[in-house]
mmCIF file of the N, C-alpha and C atoms, coordinates in Angstrom:
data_MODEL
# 
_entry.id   MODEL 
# 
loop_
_atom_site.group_PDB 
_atom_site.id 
_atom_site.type_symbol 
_atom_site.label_atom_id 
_atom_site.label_alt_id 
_atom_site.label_comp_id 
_atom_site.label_asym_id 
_atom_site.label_entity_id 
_atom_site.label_seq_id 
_atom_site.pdbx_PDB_ins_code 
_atom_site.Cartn_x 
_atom_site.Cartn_y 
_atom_site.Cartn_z 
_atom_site.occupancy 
_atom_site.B_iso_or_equiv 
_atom_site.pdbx_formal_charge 
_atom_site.auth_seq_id 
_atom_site.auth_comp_id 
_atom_site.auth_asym_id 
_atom_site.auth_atom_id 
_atom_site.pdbx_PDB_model_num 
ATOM 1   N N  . UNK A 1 1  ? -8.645  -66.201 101.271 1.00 0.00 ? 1  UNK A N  1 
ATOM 2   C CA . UNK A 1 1  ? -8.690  -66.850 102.561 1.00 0.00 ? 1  UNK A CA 1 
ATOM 3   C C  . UNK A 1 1  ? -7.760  -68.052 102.588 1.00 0.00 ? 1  UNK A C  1 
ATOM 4   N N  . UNK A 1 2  ? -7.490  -69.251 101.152 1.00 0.00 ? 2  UNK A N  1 
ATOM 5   C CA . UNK A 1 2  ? -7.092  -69.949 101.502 1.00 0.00 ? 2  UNK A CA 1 
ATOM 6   C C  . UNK A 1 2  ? -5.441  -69.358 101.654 1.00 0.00 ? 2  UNK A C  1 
ATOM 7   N N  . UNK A 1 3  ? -5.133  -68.566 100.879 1.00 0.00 ? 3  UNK A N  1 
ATOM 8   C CA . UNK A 1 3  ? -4.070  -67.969 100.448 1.00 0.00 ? 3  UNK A CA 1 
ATOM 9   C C  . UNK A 1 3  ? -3.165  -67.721 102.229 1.00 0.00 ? 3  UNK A C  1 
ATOM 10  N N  . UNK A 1 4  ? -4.067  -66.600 102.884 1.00 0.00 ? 4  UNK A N  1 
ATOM 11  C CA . UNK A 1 4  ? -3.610  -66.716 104.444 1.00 0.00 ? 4  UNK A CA 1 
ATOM 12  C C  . UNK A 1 4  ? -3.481  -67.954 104.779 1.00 0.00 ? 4  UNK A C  1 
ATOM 13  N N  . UNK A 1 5  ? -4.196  -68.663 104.802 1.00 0.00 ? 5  UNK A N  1 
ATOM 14  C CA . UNK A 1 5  ? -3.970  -70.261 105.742 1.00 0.00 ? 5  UNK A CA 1 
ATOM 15  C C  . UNK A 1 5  ? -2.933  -70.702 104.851 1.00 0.00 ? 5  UNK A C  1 
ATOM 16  N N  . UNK A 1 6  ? -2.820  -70.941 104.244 1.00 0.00 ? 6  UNK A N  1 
ATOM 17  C CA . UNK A 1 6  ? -1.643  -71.467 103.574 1.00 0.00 ? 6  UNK A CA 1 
ATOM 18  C C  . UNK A 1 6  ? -0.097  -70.797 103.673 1.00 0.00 ? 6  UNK A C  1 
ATOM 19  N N  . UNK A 1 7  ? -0.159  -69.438 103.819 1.00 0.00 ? 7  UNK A N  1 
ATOM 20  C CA . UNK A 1 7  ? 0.762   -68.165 104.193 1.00 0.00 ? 7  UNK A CA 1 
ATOM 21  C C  . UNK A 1 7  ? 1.134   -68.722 105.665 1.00 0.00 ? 7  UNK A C  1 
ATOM 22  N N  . UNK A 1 8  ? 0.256   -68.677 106.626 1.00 0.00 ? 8  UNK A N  1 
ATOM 23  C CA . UNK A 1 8  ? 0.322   -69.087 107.679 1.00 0.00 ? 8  UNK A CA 1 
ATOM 24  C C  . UNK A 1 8  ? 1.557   -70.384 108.243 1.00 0.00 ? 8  UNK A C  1 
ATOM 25  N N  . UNK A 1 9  ? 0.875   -71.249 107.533 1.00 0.00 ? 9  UNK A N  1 
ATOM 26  C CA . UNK A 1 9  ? 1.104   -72.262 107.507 1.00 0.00 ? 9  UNK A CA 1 
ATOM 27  C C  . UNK A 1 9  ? 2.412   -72.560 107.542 1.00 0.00 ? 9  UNK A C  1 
ATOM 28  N N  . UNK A 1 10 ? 3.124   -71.943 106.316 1.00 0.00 ? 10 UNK A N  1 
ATOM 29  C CA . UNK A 1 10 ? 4.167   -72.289 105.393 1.00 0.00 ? 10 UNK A CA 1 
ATOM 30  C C  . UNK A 1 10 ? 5.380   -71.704 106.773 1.00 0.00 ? 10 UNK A C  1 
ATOM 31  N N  . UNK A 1 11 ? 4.668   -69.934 107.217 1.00 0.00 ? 11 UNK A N  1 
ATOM 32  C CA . UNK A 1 11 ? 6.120   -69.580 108.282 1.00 0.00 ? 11 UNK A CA 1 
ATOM 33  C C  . UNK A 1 11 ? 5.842   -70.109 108.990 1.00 0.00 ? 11 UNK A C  1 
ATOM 34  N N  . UNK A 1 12 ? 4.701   -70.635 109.698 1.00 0.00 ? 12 UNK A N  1 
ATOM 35  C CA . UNK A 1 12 ? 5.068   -71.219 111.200 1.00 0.00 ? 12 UNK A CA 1 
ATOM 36  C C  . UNK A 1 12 ? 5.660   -72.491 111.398 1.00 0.00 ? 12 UNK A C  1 
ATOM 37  N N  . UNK A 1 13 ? 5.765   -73.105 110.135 1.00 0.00 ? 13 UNK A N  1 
ATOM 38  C CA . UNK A 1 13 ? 6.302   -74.530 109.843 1.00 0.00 ? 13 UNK A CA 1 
ATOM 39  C C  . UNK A 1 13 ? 8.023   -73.984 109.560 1.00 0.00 ? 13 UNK A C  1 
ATOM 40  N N  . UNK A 1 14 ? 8.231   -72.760 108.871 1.00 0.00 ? 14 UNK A N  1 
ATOM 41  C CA . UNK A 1 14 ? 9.585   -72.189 108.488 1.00 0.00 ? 14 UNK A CA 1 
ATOM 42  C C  . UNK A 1 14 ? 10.027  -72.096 109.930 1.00 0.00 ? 14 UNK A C  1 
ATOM 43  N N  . UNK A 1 15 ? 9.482   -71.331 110.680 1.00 0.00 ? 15 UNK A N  1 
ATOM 44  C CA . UNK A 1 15 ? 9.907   -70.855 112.262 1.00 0.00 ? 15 UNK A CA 1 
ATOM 45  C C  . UNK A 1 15 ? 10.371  -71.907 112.995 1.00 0.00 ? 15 UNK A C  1 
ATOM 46  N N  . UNK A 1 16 ? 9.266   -73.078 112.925 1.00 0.00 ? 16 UNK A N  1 
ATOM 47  C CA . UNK A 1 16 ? 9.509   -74.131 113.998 1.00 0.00 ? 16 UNK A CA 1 
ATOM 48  C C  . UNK A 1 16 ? 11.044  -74.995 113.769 1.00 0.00 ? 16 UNK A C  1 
ATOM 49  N N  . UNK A 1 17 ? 10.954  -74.959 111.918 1.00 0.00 ? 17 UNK A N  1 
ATOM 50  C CA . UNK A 1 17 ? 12.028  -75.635 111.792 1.00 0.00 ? 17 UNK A CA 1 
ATOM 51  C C  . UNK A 1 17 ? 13.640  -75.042 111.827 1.00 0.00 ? 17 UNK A C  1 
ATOM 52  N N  . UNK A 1 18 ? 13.704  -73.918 112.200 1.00 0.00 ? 18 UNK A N  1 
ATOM 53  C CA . UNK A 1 18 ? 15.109  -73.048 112.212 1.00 0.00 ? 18 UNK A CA 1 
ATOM 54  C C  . UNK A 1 18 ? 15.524  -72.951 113.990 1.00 0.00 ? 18 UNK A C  1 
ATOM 55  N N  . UNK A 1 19 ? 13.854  -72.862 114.625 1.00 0.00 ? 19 UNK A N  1 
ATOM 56  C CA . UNK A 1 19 ? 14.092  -73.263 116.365 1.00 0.00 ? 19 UNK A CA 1 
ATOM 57  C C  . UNK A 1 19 ? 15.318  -74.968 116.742 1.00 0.00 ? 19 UNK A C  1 
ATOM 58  N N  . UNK A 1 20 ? 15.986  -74.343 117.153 1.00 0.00 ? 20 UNK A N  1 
ATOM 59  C CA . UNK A 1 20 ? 17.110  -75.848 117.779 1.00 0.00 ? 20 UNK A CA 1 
ATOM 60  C C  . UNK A 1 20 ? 16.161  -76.391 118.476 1.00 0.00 ? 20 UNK A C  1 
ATOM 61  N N  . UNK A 1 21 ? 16.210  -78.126 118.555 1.00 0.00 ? 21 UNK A N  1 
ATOM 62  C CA . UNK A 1 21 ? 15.620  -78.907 119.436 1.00 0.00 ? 21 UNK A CA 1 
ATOM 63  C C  . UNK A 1 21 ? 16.240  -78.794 120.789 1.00 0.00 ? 21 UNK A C  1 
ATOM 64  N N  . UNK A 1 22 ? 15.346  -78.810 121.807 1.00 0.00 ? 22 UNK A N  1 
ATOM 65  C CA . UNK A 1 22 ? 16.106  -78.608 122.982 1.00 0.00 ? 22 UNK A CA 1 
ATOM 66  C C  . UNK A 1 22 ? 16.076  -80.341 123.524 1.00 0.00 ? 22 UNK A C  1 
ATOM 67  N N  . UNK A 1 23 ? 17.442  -80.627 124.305 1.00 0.00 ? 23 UNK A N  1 
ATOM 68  C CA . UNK A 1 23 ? 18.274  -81.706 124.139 1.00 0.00 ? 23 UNK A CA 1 
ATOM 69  C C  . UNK A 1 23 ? 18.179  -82.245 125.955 1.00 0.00 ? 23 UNK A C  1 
ATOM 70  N N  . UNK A 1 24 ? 17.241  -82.876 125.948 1.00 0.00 ? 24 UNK A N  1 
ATOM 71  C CA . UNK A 1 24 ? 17.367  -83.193 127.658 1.00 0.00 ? 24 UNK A CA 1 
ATOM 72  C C  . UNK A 1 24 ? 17.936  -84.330 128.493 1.00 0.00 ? 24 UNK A C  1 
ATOM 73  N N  . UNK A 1 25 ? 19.377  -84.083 127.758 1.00 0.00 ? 25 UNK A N  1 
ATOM 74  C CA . UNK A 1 25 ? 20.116  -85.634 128.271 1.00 0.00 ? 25 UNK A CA 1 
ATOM 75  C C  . UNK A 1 25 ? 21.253  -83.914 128.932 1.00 0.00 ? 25 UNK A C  1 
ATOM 76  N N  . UNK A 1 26 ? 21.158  -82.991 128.639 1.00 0.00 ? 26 UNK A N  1 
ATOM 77  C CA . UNK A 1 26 ? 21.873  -82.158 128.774 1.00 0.00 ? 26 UNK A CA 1 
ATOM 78  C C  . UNK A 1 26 ? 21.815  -81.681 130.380 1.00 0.00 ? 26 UNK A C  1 
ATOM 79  N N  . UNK A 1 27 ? 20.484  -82.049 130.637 1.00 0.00 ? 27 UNK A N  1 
ATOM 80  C CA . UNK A 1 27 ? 19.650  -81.130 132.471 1.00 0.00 ? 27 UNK A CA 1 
ATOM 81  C C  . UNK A 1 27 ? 20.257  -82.302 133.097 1.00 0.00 ? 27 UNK A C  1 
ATOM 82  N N  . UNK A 1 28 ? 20.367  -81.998 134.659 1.00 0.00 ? 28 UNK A N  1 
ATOM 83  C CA . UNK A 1 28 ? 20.119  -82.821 135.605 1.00 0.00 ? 28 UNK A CA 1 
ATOM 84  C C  . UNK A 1 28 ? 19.009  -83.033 136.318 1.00 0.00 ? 28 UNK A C  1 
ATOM 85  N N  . UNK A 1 29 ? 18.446  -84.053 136.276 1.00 0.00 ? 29 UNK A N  1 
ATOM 86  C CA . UNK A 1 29 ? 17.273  -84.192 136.850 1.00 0.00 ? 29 UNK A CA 1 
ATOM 87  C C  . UNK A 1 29 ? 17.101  -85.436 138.098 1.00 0.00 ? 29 UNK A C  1 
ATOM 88  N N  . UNK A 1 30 ? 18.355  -85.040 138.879 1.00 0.00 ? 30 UNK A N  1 
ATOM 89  C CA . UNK A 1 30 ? 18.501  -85.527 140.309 1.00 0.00 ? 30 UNK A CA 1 
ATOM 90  C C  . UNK A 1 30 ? 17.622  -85.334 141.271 1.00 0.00 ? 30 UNK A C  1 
ATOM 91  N N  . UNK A 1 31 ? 16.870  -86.069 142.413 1.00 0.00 ? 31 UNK A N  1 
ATOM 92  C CA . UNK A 1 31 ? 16.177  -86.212 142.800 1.00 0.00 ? 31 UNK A CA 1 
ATOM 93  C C  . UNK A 1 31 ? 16.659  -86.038 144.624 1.00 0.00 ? 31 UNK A C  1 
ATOM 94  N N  . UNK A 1 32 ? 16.459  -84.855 145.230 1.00 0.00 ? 32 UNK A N  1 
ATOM 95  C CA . UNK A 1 32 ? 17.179  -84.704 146.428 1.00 0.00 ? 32 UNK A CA 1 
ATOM 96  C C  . UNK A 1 32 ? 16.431  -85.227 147.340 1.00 0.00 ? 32 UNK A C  1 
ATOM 97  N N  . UNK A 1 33 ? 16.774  -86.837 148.152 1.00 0.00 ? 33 UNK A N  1 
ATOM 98  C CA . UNK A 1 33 ? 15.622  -87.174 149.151 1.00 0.00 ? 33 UNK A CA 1 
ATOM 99  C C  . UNK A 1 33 ? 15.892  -86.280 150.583 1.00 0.00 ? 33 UNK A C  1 
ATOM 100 N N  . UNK A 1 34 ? 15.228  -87.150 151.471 1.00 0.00 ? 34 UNK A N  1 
ATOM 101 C CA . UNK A 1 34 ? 15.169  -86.307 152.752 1.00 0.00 ? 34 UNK A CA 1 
ATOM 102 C C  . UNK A 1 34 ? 16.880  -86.603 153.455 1.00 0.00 ? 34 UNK A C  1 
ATOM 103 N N  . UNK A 1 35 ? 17.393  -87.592 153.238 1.00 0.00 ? 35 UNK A N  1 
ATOM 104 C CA . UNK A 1 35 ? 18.336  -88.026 153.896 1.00 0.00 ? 35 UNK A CA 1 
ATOM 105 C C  . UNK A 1 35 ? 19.466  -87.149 152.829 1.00 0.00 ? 35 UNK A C  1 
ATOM 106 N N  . UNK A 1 36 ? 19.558  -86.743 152.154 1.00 0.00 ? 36 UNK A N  1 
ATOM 107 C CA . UNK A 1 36 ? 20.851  -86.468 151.510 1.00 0.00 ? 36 UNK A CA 1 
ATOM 108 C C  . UNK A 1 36 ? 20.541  -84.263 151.783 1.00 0.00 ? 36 UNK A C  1 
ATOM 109 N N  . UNK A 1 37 ? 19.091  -84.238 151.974 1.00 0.00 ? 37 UNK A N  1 
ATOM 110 C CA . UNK A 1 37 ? 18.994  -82.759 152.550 1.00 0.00 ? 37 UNK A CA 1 
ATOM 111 C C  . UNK A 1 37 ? 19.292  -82.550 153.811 1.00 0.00 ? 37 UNK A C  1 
ATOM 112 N N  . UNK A 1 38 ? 18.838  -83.209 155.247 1.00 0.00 ? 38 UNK A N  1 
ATOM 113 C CA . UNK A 1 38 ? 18.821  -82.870 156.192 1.00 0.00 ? 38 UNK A CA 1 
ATOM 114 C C  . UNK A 1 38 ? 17.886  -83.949 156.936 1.00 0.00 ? 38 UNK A C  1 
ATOM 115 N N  . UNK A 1 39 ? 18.785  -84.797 158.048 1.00 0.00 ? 39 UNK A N  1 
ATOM 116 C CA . UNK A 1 39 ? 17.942  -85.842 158.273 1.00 0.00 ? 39 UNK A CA 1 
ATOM 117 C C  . UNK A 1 39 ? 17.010  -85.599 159.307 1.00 0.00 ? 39 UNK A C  1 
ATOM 118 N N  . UNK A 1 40 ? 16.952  -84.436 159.881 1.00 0.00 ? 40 UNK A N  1 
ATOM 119 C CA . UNK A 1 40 ? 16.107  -84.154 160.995 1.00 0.00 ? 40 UNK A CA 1 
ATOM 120 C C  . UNK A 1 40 ? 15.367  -83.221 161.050 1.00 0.00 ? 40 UNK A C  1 
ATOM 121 N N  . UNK A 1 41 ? 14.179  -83.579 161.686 1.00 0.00 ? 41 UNK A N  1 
ATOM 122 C CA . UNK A 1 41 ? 12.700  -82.938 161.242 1.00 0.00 ? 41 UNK A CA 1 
ATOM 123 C C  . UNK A 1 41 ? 12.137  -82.665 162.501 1.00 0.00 ? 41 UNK A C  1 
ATOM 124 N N  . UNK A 1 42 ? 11.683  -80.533 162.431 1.00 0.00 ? 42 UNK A N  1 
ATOM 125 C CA . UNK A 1 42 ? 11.453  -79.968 163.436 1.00 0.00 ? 42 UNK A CA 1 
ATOM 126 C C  . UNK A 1 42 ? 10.301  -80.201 163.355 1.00 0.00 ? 42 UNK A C  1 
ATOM 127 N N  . UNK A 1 43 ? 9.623   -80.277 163.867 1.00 0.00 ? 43 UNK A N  1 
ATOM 128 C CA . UNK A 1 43 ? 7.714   -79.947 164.045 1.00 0.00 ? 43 UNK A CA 1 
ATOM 129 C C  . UNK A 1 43 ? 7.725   -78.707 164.556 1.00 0.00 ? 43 UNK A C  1 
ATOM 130 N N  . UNK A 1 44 ? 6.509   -78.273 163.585 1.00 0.00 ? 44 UNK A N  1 
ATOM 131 C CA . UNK A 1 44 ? 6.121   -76.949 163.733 1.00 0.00 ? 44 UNK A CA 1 
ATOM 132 C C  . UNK A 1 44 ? 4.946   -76.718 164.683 1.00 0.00 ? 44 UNK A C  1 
ATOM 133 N N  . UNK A 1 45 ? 4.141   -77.799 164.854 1.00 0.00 ? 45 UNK A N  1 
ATOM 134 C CA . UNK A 1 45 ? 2.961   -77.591 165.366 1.00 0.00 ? 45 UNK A CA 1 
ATOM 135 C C  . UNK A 1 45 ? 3.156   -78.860 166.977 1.00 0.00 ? 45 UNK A C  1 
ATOM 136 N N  . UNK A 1 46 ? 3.059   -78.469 168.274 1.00 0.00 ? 46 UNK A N  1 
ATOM 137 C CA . UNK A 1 46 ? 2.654   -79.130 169.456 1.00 0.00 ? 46 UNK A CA 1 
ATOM 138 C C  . UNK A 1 46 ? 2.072   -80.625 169.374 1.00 0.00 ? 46 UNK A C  1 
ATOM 139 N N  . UNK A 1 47 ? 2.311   -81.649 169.709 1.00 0.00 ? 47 UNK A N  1 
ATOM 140 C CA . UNK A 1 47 ? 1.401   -82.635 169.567 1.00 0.00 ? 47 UNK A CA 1 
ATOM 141 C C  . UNK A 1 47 ? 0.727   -83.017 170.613 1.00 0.00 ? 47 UNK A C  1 
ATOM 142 N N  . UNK A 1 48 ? -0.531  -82.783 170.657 1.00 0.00 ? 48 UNK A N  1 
ATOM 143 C CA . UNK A 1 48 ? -1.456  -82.379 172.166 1.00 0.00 ? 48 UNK A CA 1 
ATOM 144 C C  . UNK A 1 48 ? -2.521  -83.520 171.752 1.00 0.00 ? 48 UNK A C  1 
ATOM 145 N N  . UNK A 1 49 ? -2.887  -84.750 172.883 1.00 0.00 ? 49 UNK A N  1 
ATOM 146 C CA . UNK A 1 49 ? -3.775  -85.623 172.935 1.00 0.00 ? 49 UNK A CA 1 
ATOM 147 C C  . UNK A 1 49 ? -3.940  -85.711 174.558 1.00 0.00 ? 49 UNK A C  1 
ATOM 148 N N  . UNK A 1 50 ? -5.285  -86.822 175.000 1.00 0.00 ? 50 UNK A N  1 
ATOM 149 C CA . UNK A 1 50 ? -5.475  -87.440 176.206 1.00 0.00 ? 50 UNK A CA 1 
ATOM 150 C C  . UNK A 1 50 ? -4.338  -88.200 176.493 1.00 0.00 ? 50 UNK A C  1 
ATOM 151 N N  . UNK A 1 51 ? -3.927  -88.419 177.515 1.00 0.00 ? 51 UNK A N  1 
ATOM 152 C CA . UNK A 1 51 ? -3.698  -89.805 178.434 1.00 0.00 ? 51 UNK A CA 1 
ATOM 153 C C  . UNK A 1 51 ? -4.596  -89.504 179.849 1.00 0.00 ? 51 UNK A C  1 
ATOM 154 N N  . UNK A 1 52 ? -4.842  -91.161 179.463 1.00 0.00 ? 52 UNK A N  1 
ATOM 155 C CA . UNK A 1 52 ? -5.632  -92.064 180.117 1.00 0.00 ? 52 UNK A CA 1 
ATOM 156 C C  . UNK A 1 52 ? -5.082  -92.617 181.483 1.00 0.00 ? 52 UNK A C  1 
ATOM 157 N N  . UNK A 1 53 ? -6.225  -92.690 182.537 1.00 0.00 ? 53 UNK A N  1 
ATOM 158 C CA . UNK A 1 53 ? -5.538  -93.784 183.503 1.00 0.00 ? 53 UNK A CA 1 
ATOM 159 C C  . UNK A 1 53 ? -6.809  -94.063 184.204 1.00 0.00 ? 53 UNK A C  1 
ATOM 160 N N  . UNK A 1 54 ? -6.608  -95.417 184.888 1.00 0.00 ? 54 UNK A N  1 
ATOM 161 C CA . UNK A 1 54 ? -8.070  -96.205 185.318 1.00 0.00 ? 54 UNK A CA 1 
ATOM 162 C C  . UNK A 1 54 ? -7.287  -96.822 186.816 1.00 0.00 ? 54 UNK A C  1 
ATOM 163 N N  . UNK A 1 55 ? -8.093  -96.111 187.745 1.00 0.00 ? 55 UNK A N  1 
ATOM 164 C CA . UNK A 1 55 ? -7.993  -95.911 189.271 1.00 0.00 ? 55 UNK A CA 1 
ATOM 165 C C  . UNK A 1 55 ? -9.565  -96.492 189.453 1.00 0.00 ? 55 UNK A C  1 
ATOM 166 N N  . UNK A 1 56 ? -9.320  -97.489 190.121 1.00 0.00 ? 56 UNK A N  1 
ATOM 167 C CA . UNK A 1 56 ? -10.492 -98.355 190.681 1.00 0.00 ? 56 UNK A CA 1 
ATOM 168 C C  . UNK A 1 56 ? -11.934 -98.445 189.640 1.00 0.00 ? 56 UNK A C  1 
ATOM 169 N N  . UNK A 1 57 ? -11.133 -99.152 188.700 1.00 0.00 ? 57 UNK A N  1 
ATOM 170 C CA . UNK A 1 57 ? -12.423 -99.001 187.316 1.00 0.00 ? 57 UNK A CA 1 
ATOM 171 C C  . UNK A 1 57 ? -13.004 -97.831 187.109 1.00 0.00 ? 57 UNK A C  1 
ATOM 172 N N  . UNK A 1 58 ? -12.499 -97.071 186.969 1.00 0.00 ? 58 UNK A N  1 
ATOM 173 C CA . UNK A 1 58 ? -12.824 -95.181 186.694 1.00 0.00 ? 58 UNK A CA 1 
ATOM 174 C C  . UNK A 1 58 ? -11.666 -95.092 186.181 1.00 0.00 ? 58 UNK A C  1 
ATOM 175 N N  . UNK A 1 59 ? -11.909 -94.717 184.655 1.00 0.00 ? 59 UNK A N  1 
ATOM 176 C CA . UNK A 1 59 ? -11.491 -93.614 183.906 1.00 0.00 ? 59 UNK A CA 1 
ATOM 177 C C  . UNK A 1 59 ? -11.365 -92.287 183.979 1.00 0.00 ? 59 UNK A C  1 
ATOM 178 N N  . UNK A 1 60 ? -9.736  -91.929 184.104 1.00 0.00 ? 60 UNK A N  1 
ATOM 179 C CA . UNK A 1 60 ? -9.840  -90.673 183.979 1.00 0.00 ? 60 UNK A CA 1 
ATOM 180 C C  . UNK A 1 60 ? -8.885  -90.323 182.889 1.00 0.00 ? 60 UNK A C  1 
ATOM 181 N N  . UNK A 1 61 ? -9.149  -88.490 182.348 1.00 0.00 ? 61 UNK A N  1 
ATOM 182 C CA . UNK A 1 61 ? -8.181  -88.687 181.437 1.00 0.00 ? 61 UNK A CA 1 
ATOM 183 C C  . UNK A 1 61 ? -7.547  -86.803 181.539 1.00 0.00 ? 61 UNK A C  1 
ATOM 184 N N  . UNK A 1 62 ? -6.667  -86.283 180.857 1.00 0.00 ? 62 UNK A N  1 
ATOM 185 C CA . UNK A 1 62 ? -6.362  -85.578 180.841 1.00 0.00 ? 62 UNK A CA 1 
ATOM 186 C C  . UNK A 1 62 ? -5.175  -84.573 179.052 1.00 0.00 ? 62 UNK A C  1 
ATOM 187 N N  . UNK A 1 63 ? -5.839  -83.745 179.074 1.00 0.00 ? 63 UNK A N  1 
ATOM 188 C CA . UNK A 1 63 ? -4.824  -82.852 177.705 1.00 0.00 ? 63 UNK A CA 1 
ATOM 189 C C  . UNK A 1 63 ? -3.375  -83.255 178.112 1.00 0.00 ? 63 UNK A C  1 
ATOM 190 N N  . UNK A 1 64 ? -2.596  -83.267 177.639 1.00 0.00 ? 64 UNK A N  1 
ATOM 191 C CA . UNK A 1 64 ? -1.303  -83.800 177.336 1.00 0.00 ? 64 UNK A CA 1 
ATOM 192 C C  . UNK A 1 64 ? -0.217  -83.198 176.471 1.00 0.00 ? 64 UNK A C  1 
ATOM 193 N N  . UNK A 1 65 ? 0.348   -82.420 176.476 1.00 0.00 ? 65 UNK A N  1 
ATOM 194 C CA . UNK A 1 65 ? 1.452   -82.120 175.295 1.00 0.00 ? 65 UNK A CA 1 
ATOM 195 C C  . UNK A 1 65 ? 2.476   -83.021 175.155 1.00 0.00 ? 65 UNK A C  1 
ATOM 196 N N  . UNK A 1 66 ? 2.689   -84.003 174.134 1.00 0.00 ? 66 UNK A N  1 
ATOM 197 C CA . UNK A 1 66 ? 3.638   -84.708 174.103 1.00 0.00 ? 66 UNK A CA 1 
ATOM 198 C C  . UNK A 1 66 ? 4.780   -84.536 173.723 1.00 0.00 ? 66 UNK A C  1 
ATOM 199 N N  . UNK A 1 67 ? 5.166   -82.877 172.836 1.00 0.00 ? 67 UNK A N  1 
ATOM 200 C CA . UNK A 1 67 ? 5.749   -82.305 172.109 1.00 0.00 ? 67 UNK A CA 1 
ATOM 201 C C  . UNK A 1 67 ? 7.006   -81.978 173.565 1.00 0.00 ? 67 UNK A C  1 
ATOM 202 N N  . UNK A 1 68 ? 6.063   -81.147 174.608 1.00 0.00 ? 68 UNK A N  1 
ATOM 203 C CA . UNK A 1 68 ? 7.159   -80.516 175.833 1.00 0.00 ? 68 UNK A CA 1 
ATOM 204 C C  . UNK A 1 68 ? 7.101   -81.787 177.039 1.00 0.00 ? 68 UNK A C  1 
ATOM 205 N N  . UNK A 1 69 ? 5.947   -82.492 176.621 1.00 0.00 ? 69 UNK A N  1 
ATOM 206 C CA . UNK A 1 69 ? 6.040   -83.707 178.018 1.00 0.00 ? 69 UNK A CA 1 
ATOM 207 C C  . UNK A 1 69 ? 5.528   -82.849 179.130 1.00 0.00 ? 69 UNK A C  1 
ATOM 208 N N  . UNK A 1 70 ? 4.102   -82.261 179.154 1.00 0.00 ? 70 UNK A N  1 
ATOM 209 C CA . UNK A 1 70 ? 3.869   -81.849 180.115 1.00 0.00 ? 70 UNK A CA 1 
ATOM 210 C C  . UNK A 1 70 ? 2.080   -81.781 180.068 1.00 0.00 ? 70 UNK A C  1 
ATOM 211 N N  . UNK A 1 71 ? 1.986   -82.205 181.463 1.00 0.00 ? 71 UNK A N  1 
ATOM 212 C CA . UNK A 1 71 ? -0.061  -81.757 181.544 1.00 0.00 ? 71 UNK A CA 1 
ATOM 213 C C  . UNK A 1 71 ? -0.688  -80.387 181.132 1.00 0.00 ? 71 UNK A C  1 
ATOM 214 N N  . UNK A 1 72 ? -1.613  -80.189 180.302 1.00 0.00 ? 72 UNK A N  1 
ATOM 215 C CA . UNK A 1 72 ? -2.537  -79.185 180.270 1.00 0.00 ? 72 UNK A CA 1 
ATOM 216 C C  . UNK A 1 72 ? -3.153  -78.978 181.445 1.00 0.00 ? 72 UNK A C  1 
ATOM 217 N N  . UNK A 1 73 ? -3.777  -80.187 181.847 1.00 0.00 ? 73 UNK A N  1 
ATOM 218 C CA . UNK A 1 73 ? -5.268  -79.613 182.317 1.00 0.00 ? 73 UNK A CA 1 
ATOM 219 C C  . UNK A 1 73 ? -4.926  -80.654 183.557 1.00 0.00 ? 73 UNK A C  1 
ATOM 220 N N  . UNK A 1 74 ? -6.108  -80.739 184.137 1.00 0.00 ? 74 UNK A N  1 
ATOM 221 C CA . UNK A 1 74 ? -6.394  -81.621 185.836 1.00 0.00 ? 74 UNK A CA 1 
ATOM 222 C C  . UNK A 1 74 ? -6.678  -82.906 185.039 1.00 0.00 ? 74 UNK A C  1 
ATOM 223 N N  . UNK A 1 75 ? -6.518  -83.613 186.136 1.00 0.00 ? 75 UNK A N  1 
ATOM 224 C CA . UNK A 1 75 ? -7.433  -85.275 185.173 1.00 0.00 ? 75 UNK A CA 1 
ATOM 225 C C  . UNK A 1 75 ? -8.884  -85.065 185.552 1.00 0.00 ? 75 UNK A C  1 
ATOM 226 N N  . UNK A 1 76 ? -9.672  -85.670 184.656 1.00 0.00 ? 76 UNK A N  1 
ATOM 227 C CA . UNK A 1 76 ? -10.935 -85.146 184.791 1.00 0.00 ? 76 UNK A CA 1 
ATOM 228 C C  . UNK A 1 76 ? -11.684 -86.772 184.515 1.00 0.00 ? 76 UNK A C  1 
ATOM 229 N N  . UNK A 1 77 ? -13.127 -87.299 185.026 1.00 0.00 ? 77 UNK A N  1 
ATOM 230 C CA . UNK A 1 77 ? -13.603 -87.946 185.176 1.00 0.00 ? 77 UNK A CA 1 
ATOM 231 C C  . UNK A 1 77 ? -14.272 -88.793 183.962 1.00 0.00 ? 77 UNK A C  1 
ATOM 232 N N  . UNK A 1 78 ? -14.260 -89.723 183.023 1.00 0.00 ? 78 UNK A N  1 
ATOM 233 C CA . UNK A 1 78 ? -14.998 -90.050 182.188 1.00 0.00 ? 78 UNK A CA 1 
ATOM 234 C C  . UNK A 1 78 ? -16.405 -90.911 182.129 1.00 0.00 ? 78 UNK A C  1 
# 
């Protein structure tokens, strides 16, 4: 038994040491920000909230796409 572990031992220590060190001054490891890819950014998804408006202390409000600039819905009473 010790004979294997020791067998073992001896090639995987032979193996490791005949493997070349790999050398990492050799890679580039440049860092591509947003501005040097492409400075402008599509949205994929609508951006849909309320706007608000207050007509004689009454709140009203309404869906909104801000993405096309246009109303969803009616203004509705809060």
């Amino acid at each position: 038994m010790k004979k294997r572990i020791l067998i073992c031992l001896t090639s995987s220590m032979f193996i490791l040491s005949i493997c070349p060190a790999i050398n990492n001054s050799s890679y580039d490891f440049s860092i591509n920000t947003a501005s040097s890819i492409d400075s402008t950014v599509l949205p994929k998804k609508d951006i849909i909230g309320y706007q608000y408006k207050k007509v004689n202390n009454i709140i009203y409000r309404r869906l909104y796409n801000f993405s096309a600039n246009k109303p969803l819905g009616d203004w509705e009473r809060i």
